[in-house]
RODO-2510 file (C-alpha; in nm, 4 decimals, decimal comma):
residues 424
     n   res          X          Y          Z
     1     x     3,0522     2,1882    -4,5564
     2     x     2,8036     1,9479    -4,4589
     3     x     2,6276     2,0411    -4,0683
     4     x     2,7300     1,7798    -3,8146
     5     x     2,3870     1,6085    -3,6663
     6     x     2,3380     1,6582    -3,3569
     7     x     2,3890     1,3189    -3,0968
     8     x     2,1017     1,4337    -2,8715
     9     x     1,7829     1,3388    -2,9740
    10     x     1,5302     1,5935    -3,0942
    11     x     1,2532     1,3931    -2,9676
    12     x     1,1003     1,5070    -2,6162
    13     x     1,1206     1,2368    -2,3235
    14     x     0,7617     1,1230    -2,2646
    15     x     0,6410     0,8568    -2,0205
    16     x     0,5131     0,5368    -2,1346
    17     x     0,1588     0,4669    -2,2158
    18     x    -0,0272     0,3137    -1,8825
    19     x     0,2608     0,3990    -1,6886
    20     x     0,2518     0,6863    -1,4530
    21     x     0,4570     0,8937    -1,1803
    22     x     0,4273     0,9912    -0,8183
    23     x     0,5300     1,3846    -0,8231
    24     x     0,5149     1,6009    -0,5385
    25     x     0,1529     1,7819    -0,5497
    26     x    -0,0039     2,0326    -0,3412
    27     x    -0,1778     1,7528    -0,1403
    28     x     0,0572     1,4230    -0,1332
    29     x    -0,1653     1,1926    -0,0313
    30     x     0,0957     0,9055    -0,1163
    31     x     0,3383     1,0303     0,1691
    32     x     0,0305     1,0868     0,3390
    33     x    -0,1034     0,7199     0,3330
    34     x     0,3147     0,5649     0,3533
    35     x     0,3212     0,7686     0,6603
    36     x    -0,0020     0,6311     0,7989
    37     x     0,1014     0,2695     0,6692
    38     x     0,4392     0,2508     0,8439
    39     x     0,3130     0,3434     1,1855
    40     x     0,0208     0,1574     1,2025
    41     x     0,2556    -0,1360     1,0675
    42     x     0,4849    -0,1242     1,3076
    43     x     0,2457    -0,0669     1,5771
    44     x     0,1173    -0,4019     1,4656
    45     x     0,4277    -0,5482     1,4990
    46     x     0,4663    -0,6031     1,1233
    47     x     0,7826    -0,5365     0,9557
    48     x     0,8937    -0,3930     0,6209
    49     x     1,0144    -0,5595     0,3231
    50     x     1,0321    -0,5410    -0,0330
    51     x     1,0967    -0,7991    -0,2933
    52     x     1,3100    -0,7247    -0,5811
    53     x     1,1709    -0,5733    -0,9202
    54     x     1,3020    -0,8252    -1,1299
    55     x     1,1939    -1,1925    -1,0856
    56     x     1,2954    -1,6187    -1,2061
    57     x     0,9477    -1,5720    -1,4507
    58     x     0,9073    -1,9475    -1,2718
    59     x     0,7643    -1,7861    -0,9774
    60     x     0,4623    -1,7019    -1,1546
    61     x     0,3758    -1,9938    -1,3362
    62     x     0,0417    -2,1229    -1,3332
    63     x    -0,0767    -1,8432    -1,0938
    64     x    -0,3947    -1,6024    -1,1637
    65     x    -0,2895    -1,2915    -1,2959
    66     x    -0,5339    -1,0286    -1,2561
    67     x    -0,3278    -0,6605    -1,3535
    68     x    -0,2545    -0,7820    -1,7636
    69     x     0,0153    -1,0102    -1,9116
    70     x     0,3709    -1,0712    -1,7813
    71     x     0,5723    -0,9052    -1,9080
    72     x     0,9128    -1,1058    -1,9625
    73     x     1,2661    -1,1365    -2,1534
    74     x     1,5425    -1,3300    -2,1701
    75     x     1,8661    -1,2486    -1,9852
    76     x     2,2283    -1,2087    -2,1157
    77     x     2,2468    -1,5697    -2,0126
    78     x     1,9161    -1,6568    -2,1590
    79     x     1,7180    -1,6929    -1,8339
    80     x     1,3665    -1,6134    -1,8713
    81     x     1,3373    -1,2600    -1,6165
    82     x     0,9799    -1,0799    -1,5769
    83     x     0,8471    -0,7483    -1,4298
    84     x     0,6714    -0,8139    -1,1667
    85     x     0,3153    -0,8022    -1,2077
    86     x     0,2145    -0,8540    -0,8542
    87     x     0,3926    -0,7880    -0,5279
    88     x     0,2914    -1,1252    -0,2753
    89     x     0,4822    -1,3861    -0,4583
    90     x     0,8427    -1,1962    -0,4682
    91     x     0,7704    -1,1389    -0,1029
    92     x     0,6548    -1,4989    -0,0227
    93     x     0,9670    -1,6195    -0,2304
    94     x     1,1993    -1,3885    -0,0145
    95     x     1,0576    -1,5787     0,2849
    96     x     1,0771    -1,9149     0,1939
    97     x     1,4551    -1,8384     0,1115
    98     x     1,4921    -1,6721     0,4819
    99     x     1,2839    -1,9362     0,6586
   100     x     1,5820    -2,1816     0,5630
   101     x     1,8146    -2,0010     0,7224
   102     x     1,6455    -1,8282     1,0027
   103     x     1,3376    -2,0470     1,1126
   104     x     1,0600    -1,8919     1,3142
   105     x     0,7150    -1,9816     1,4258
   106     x     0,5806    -1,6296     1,2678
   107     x     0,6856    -1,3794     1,1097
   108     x     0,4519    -0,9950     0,9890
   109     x     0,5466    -0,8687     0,7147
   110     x     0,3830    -0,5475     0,4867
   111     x     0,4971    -0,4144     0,1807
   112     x     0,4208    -0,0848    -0,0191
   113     x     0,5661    -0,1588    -0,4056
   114     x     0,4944    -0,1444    -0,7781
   115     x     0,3573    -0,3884    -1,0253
   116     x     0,3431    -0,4161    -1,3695
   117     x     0,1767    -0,5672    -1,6389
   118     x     0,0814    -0,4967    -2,0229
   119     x    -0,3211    -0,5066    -2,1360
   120     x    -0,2986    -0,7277    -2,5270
   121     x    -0,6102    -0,5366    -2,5878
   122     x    -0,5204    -0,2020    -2,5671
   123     x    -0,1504    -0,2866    -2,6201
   124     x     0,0281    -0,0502    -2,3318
   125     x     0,1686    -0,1299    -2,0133
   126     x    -0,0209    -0,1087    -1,6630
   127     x     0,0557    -0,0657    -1,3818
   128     x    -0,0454    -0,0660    -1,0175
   129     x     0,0880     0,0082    -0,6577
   130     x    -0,0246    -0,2782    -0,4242
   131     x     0,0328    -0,2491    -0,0343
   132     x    -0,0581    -0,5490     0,1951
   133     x     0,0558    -0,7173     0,5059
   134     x     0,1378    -1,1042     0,5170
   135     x     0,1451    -1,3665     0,8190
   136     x     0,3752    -1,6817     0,7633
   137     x     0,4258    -2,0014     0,9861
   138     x     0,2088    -2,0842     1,2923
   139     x    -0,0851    -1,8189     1,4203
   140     x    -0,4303    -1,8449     1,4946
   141     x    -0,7564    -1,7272     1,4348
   142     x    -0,7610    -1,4694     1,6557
   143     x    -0,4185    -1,3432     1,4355
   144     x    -0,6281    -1,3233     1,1646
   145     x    -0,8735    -1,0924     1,3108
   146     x    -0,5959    -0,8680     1,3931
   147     x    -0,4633    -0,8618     1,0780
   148     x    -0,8215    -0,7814     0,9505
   149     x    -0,7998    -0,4989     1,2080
   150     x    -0,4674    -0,3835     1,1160
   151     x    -0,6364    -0,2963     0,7115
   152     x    -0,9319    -0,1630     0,8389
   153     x    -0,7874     0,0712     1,1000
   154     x    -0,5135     0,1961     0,8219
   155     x    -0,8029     0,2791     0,6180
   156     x    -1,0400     0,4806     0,8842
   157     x    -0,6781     0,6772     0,9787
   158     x    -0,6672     0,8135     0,6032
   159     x    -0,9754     0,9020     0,6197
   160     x    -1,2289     0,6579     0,4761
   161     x    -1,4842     0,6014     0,6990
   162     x    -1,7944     0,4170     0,4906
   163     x    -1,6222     0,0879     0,4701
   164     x    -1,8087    -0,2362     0,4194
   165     x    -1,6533    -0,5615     0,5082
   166     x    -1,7733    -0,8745     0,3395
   167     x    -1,6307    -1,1972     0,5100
   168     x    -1,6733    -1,5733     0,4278
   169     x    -1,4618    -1,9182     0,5049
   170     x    -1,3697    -2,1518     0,1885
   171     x    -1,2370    -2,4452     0,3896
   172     x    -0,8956    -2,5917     0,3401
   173     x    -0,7445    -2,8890     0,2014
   174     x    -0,8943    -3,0852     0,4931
   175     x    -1,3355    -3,0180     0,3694
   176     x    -1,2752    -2,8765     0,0221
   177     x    -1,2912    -3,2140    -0,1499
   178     x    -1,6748    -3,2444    -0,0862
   179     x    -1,7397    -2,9196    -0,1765
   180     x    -1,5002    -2,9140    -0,4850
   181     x    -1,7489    -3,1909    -0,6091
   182     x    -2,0992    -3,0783    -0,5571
   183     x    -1,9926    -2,7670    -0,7306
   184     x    -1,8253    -2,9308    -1,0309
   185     x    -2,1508    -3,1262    -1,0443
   186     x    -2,3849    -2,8907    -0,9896
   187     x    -2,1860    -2,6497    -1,2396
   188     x    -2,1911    -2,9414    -1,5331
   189     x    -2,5201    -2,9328    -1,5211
   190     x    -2,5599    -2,5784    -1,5715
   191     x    -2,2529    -2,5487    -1,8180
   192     x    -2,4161    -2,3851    -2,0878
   193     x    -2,6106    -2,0946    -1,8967
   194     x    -2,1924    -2,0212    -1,7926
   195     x    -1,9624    -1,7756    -1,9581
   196     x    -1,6347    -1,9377    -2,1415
   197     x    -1,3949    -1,8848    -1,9049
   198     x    -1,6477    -2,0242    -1,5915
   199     x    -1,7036    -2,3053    -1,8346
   200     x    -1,3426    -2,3979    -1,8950
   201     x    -1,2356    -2,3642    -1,5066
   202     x    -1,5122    -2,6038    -1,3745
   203     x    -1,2331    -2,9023    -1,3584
   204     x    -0,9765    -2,6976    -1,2324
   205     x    -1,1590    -2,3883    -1,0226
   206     x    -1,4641    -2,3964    -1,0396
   207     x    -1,4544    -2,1478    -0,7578
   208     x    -1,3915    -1,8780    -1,0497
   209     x    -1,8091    -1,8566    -1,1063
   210     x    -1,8186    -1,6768    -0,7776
   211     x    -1,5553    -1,4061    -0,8990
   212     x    -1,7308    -1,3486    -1,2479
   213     x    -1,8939    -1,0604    -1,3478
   214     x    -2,0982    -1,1885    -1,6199
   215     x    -2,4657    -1,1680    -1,4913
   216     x    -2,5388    -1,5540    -1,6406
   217     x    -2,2773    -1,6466    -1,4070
   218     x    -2,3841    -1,4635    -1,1217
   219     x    -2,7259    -1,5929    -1,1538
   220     x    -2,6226    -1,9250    -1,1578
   221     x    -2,3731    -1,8394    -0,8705
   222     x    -2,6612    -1,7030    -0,6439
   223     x    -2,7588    -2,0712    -0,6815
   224     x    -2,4651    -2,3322    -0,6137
   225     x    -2,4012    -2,5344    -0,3238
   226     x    -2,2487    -2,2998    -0,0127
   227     x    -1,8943    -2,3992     0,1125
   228     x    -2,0321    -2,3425     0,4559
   229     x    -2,2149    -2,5834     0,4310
   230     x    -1,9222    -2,8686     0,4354
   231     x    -1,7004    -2,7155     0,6608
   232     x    -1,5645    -2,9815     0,9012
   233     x    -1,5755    -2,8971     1,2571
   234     x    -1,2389    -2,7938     1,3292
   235     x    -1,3008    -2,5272     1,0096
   236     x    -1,6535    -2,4304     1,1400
   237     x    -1,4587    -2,3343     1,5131
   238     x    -1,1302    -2,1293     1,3418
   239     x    -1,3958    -1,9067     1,1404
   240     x    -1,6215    -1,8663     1,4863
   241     x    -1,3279    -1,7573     1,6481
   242     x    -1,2021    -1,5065     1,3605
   243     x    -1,5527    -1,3623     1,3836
   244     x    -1,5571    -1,3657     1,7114
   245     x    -1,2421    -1,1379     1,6958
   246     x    -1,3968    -0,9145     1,4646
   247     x    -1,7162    -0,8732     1,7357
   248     x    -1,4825    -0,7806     2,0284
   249     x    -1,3054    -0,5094     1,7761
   250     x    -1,6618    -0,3787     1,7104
   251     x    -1,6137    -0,4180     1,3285
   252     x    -1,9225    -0,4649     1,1305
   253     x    -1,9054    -0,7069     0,8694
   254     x    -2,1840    -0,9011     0,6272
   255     x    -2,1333    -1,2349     0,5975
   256     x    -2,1128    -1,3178     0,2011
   257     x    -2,1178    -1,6932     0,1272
   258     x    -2,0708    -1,6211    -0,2638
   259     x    -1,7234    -1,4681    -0,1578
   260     x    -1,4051    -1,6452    -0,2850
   261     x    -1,0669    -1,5631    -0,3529
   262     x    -0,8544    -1,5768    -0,6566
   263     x    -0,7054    -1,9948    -0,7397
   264     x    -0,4653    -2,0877    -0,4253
   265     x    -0,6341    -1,9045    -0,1852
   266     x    -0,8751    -2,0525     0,0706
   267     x    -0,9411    -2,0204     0,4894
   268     x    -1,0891    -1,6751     0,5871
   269     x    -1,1232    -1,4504     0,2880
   270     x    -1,2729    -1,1254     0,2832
   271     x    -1,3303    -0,7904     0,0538
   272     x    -1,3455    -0,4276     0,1711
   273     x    -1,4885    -0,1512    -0,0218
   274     x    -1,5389     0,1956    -0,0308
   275     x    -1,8303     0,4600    -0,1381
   276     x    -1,8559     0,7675    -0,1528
   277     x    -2,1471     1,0387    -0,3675
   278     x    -1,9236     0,9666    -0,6472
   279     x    -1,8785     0,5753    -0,6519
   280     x    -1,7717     0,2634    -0,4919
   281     x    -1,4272     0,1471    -0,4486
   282     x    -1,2687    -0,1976    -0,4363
   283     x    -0,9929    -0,1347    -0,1288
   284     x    -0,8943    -0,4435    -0,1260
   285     x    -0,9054    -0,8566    -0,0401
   286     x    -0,7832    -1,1157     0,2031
   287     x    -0,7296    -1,4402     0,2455
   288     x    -0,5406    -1,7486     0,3251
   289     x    -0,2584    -1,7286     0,0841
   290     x    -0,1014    -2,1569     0,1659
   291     x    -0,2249    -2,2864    -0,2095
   292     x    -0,0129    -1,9621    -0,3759
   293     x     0,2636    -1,9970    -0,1556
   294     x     0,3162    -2,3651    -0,2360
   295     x     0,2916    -2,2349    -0,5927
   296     x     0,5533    -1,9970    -0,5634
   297     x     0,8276    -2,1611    -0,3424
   298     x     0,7127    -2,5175    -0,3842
   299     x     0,6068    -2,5782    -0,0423
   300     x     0,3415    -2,5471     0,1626
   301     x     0,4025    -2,2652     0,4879
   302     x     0,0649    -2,1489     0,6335
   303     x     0,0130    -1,7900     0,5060
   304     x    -0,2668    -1,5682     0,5474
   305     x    -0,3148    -1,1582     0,4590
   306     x    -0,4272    -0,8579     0,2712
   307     x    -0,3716    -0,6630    -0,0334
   308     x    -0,4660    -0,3372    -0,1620
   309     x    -0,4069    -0,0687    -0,3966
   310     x    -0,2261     0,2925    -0,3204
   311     x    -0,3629     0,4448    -0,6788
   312     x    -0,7286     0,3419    -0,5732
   313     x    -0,7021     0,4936    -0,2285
   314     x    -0,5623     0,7824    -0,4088
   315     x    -0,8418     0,8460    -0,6337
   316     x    -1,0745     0,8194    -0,3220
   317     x    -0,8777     1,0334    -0,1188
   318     x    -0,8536     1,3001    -0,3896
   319     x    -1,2510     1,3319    -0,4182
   320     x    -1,2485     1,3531    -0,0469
   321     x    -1,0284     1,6673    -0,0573
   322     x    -0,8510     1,5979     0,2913
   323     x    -0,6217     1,8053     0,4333
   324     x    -0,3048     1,5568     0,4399
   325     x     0,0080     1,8038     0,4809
   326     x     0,2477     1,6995     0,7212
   327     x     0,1798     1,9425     1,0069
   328     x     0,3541     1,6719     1,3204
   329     x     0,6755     1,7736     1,4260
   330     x     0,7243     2,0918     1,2287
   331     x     0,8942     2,3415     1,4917
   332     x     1,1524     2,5848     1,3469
   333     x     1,1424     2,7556     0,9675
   334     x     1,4407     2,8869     0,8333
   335     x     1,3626     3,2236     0,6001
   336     x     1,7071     3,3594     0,4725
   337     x     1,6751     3,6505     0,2162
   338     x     2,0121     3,6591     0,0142
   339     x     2,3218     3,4978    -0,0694
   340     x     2,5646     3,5341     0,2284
   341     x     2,2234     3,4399     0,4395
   342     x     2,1320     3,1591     0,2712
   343     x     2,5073     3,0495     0,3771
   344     x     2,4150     3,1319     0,7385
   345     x     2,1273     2,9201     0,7278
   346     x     2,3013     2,6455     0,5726
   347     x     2,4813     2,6309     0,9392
   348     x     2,2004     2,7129     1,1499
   349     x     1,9929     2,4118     0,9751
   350     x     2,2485     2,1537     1,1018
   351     x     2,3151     2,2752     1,3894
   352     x     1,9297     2,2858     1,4713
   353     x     1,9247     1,9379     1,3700
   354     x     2,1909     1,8244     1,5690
   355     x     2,0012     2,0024     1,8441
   356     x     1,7009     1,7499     1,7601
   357     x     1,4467     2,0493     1,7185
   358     x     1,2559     1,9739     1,4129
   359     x     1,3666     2,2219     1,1061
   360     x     1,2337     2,3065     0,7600
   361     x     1,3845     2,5446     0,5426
   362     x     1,2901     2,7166     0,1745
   363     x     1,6492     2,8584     0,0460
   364     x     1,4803     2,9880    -0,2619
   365     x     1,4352     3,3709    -0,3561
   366     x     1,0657     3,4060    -0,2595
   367     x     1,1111     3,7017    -0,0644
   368     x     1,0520     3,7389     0,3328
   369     x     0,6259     3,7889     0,3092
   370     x     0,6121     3,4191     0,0885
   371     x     0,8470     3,2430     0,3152
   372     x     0,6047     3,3070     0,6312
   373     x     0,3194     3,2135     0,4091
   374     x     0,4725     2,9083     0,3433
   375     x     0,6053     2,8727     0,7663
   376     x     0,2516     2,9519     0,8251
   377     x     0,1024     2,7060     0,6383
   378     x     0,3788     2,4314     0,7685
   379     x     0,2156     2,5000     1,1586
   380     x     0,5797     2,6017     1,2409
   381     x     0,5875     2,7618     1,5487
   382     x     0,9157     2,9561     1,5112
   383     x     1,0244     3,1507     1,1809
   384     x     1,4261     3,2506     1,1977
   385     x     1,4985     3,5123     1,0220
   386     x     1,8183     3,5731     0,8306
   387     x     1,8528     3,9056     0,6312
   388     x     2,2297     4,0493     0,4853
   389     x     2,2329     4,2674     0,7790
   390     x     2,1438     4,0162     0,9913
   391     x     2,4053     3,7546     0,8411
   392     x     2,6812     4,0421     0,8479
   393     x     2,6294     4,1238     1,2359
   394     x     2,6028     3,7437     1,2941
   395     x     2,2311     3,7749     1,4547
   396     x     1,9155     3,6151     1,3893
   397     x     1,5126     3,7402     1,3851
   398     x     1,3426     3,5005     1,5918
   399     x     0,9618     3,5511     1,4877
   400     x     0,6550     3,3723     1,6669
   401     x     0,4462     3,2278     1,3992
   402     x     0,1255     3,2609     1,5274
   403     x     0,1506     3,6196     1,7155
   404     x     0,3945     3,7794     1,4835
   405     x     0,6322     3,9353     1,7454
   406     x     0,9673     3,9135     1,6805
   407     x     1,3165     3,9350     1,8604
   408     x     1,6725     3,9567     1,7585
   409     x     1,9128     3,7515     1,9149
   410     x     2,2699     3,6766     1,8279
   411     x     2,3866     3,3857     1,6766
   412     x     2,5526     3,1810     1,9778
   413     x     2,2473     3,2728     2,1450
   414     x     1,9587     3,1324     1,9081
   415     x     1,9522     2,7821     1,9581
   416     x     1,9763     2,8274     2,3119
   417     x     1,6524     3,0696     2,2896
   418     x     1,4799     2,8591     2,0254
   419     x     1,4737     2,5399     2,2811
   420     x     1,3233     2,7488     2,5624
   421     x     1,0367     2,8616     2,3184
   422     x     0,9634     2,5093     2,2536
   423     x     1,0130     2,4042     2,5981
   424     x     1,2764     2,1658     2,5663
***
């Protein structure tokens, strides 16, 4: 009798080359740095939002992809749907389909999302987990210092303290014309000390010689025309005011007038970087985002912001070796030892939470001396017992953390005792 195969696979799930996960780890430094993120945020006054995964592949035509190719395929209805490989447009295209509806003069936004992309060379996927707050519609300079504020202030709360900020202003539509052409001609006539991609983007960027990293290119960069130097006067008085901002916030920045942003970006842009004994980071950059929204949504909405990159603060934070467990709030941990007590704890845990004393509980069988290792190290300030004996007799050890004296108190009677501990 031939052996039936088997419909399960015998080949072991694995993940996908350039693709990784977020797992919980003795020190979580991404809850750590998405708990820091939302409050500052919101302190700011910038709410969440999220684009969707899956995007029109229109929405990133002709834009400056800097995390690999798109990755794209056609729908059941052959529409042509992509990954996204960057977080900004879905969010800017989410606006522009709200600000129809629901006008505003501005709206704050930040986001905290995936990305994806796939490298041709070294044929896997990558990926990347970009955070970065966005303003849209009417604000002013002084906004944009704040905003500025808002990144670096995240930053110094997780931790990283040797920042730099380099800072420059591009012009807009109004003063880029002149400049657009000394470059071009100034760049002609250097054309052949440029790399090929510098070369090909004189007509159409020629802004992209000051993001190289070929050292022809920066040489000749170190020597072009300044876009400072044709900023009109209403330009020259909104980047005196956002530095101005910046001085009264007692953030240090260099002023870098080699510093440009990506194609469609222009106003106030600026980098900030990390180092450490180890090496330097790129956190992040900013800058007027108008040119990508019009891009995206076809029109133009005055946009200006930051983005950065979870997996790079991650690696930084990971060499710093900070202490990032979630000590705030922790009051009350629940240590049953058994069956019927883990029932009884089941009970006390809700009710405790309905109580709105702050409760943590470990209903695994790691014996009593683990569990108020593990309250210890959680700062709890109460440990509640729960033995067979205990669950039988309907009572309840009520142990202080730090001192190690302990009570017993019935069960009607604990939460009433546990909220005069904790003075509430």
């Amino acid at each position: 009798m031939a052996k039936r195969k088997s419909s399960v696979s015998s080949k072991r799930p694995h993940s996908l080359s350039g693709l990784g996960d977020i797992v919980p780890e003795p020190r979580n430094y991404w809850d750590y740095m998405n708990r820091k993120l939302q409050r500052l945020a919101g302190a700011f006054g910038f709410s969440r939002a999220e684009g969707a995964l899956l995007e029109d592949s229109a929405i990133y035509e002709g834009l400056e992809l800097e995390h690999g190719n798109l990755v794209s395929f056609a729908d059941q209805e052959n529409n042509r749907i992509a990954l996204r490989p960057e977080v900004l447009p879905g969010i800017m295209r989410a606006y522009a389909e709200r600000k129809t509806a629901e006008p505003e003069k501005m709206a704050k936004w930040y986001y905290a999302a995936p990305a994806f992309g796939y490298n041709e060379q070294q044929k896997k996927f990558v990926s990347t987990w970009e955070y970065g707050f966005e303003m849209f519609g009417e604000f002013s300079a002084l906004a944009e210092s704040h905003l500025i504020n808002l990144a670096w202030k995240f930053l110094r709360s997780i931790g990283l303290n040797d920042l730099s900020l380099e800072i420059n202003y591009v012009g807009d539509a109004s003063c880029r014309g002149d400049y657009d052409d000394a470059l071009k001609s100034f760049l002609q006539s250097r054309k052949y000390d440029l790399c090929n991609d510098c070369a090909a983007s004189i007509e159409t960027y020629p802004m992209q010689i000051f993001r190289c990293k070929n050292l022809g290119c920066k040489t000749v960069s170190a020597e072009a025309p300044q876009a400072i130097d044709y900023l009109d006067e209403a330009c020259h008085k909104r980047f005196t005011s956002v530095l101005e901002g910046l001085d009264e916030l007692r953030i240090v920045y260099n002023l870098n007038p080699c510093l440009f942003g990506k194609e469609g970006t222009g106003g106030t842009v600026f980098v900030i970087k990390y180092k450490d004994d180890r090496s330097e980071y790129f956190i992040g950059e900013g800058a007027g985002h108008s040119g990508i929204f019009e891009q995206v949504a076809g029109k133009s909405i005055p946009s200006f912001g930051f983005v950065g990159f979870m997996d790079v603060l991650d690696s930084a934070l990971k060499n710093l070796q900070l202490d990032v467990s979630q000590h705030n709030g922790m009051e009350v941990f629940l240590v049953p030892l058994g069956d019927l007590a883990i029932k009884k704890a089941l009970r006390l845990f809700g009710e405790l939470w309905d109580a709105e004393i702050a409760v943590h509980h470990n209903f695994g069988d790691n014996g009593v001396k683990n569990q108020l290792k593990l309250a210890e190290a959680a700062k709890a300030n109460i440990a509640l017992i729960i033995g067979q004996k205990e669950a039988m007799e309907e009572m309840v050890i009520l142990r202080d953390v730090k001192s190690g004296m302990q009570e017993v108190f019935s069960y009607d009677r604990i939460i009433e005792e546990v909220k005069k501990r904790l003075g509430k």
